[in-house]
C-alpha positions as CSV (number, residue, x, y, z in Angstrom):
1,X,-8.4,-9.2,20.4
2,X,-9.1,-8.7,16.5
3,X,-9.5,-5.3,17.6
4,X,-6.3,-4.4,19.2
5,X,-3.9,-5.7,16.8
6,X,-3.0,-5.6,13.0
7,X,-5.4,-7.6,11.2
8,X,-2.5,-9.0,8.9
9,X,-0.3,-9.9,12.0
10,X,-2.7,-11.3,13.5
11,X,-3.7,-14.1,10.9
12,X,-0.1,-14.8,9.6
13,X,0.4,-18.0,9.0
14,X,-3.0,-19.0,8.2
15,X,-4.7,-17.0,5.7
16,X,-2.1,-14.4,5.0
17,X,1.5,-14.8,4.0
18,X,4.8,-12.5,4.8
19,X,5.5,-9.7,2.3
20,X,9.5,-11.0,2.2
21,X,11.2,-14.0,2.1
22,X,14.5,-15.0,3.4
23,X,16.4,-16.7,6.2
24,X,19.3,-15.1,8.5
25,X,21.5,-15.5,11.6
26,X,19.8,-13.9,14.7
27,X,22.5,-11.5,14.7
28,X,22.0,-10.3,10.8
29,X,17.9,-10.4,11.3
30,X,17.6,-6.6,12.3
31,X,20.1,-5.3,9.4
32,X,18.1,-7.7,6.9
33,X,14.7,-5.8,8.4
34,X,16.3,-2.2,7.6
35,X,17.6,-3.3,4.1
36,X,14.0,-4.3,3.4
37,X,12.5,-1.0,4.5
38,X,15.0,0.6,3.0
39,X,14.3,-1.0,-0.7
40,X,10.2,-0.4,-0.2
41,X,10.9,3.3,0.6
42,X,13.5,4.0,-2.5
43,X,10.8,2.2,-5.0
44,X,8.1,4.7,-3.1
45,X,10.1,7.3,-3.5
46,X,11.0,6.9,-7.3
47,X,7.7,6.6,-8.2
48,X,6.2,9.3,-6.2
49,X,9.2,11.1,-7.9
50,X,8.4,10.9,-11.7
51,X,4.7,10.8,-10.9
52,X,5.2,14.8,-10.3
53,X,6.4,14.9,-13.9
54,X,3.1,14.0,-15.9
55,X,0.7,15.6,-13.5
56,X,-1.5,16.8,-16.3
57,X,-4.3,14.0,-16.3
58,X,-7.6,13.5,-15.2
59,X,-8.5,12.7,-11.7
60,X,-9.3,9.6,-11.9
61,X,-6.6,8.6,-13.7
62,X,-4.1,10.0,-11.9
63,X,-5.3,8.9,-8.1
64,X,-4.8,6.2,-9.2
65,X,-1.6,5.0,-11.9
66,X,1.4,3.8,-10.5
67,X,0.4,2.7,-6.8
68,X,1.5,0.0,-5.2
69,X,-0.2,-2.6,-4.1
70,X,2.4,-4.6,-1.9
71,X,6.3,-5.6,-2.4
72,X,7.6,-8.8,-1.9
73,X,11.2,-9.3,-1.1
74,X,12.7,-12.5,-2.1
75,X,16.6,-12.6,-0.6
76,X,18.7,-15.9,-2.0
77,X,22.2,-16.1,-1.1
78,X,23.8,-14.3,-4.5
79,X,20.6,-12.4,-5.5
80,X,17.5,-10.7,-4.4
81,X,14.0,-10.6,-6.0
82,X,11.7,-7.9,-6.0
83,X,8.2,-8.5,-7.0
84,X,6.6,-4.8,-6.9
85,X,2.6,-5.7,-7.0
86,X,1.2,-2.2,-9.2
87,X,-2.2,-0.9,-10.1
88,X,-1.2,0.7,-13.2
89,X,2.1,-0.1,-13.9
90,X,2.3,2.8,-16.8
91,X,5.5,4.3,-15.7
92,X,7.4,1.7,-14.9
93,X,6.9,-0.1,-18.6
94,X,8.7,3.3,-20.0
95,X,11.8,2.3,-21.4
96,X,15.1,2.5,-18.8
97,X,12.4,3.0,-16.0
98,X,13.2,-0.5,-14.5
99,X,17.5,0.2,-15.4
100,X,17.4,3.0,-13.4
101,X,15.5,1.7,-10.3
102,X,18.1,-1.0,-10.4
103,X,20.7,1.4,-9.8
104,X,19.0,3.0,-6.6
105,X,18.0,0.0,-5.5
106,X,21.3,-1.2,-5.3
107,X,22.9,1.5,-3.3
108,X,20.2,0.5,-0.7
109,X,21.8,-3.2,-0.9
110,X,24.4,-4.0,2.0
111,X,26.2,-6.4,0.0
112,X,27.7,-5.7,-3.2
113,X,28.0,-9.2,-4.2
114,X,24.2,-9.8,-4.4
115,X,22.5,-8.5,-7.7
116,X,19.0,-7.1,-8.1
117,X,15.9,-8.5,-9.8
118,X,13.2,-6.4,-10.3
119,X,9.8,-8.1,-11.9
120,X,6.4,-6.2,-11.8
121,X,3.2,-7.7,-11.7
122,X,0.0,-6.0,-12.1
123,X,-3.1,-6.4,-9.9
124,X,-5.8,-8.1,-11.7
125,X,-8.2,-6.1,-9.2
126,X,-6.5,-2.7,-8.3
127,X,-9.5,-1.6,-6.2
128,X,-9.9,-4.4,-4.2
129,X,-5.8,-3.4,-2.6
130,X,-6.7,-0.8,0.6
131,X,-3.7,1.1,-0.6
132,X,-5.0,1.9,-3.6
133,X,-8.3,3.1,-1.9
134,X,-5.9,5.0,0.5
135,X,-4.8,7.0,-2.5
136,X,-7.5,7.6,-4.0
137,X,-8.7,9.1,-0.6
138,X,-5.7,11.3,-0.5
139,X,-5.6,12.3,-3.7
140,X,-9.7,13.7,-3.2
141,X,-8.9,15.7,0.2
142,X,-6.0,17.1,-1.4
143,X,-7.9,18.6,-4.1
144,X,-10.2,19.6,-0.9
145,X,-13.1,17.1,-1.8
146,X,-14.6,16.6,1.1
147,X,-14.2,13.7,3.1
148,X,-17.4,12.1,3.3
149,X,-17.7,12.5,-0.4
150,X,-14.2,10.8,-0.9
151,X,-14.5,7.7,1.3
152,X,-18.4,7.3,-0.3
153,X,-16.6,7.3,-3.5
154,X,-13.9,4.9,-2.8
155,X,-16.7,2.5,-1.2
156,X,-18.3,3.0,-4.6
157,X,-15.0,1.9,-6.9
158,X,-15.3,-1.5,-4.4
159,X,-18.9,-2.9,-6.2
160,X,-17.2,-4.0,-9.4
161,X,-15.0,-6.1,-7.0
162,X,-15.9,-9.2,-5.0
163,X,-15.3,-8.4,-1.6
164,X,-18.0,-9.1,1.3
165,X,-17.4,-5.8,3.6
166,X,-15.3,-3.2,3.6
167,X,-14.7,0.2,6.5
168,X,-12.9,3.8,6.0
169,X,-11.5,5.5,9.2
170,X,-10.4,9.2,8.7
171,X,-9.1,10.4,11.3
172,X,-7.4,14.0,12.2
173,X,-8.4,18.1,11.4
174,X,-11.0,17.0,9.5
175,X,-12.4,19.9,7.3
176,X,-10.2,22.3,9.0
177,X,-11.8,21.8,12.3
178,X,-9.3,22.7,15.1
179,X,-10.3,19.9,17.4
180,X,-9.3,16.7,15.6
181,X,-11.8,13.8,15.7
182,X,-12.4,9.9,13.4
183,X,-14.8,9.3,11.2
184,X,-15.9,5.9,9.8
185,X,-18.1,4.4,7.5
186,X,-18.6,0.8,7.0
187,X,-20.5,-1.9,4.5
188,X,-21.1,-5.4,4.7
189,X,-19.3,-7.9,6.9
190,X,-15.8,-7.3,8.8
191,X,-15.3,-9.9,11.2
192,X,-12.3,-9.0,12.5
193,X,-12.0,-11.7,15.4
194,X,-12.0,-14.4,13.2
195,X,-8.9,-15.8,12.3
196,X,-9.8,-17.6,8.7
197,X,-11.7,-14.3,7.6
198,X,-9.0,-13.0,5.2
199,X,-9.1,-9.2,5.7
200,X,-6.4,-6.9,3.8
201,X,-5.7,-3.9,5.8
202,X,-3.7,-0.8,5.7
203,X,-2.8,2.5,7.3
204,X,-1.9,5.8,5.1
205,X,-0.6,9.2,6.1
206,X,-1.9,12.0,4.3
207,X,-0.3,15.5,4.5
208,X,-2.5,18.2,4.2
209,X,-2.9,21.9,4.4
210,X,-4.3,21.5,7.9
211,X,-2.1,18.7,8.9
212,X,-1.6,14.8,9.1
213,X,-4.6,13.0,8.6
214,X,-4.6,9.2,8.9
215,X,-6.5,6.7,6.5
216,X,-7.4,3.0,7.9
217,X,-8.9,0.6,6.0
218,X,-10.3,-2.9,6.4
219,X,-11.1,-5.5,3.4
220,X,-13.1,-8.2,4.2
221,X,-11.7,-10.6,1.0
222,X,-13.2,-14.3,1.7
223,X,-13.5,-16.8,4.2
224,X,-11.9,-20.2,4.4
């Protein structure tokens, strides 16, 4: 069962919690779902955006500054909260760089009546998040590292952390190949069947010259 499904859904509730907040009328729960999505995807979007301006630093720097850990979405009846967990929250600190997010964010808002409040927190442990990893990944194969090297590397950022296993899966044209295929490597303990394991997990698209690869990766954390 562990296998099947996604390791977050699957322990929610016991050792992992929802990534928003808020109550609704059966009939307002999908539009509340979409205004969600849509807020995550405009604060993607606006940093992904002024990243491209200051591309000029060094690789390991720049893998890695301004990604997003996780958002939580807090809705109360007259105002919403966004919590926007960051690795290296360096661009948003800029001056006006949280103003102007407001004002996007709030064209993605239904209701006009509801105000916005932004609050960023940064992650005490930025590569112990699996989407950090996942964009370190893709920022290596798009400088064509290769991928062994990349997801041996990213394993390698994980020792300074205190996590008990962690496993890559590439999967897609990898190194140009024209028959696409998975590769995986694994270290320490992922037991994914068991409920009060708390594993982090994501999946990442990366676009590449060769095509859409896809980046999974499992975080054993602790056990309860």
């Amino acid at each position: 069962m562990g296998q099947k499904i996604n390791p977050l859904g699957f322990r929610l509730g016991t050792t992992q919690n929802h990534h928003s907040f808020w109550f609704a009328q059966p009939k307002n729960y999908s539009e509340g779902l979409q205004e969600d999505k849509k807020i995550r995807n405009c604060i993607k979007n606006y940093i992904k955006k002024n990243r491209k301006k200051g591309s000029n630093r060094k690789m390991e720097s720049d893998s890695s500054s301004e990604v997003i850990a996780h958002i939580e979405i807090q809705k109360e009846i007259d105002t919403i909260h966004v919590i926007i967990h960051i690795g290296f929250p360096n661009l948003l600190k800029k001056k006006g760089a949280i103003e102007e997010l407001e004002k996007d964010l709030q064209k993605e808002v239904n209701s006009v009546n509801q105000r916005l409040n932004i609050a960023i927190e940064k992650v005490k442990e930025p590569y112990r998040q699996p989407n950090i990893l996942a964009e370190y990944i893709a920022f290596q194969l798009k400088n064509r590292v290769s991928f062994r090297k990349a997801m041996k590397k990213a394993i390698e950022l994980t020792k300074k952390v205190d996590i008990k296993g962690i496993k890559i899966q590439i999967a897609g044209r990898l190194a140009g190949k024209e028959i696409a295929r998975a590769e995986c490597i694994k270290k320490g303990r992922l037991p994914l069947q068991t409920i009060r394991a708390k594993i982090d997990y994501c999946c990442y698209p990366i676009r590449t010259i060769y095509g859409v690869l896809g980046v999974k990766i499992w975080i054993f954390v602790e056990e309860e």
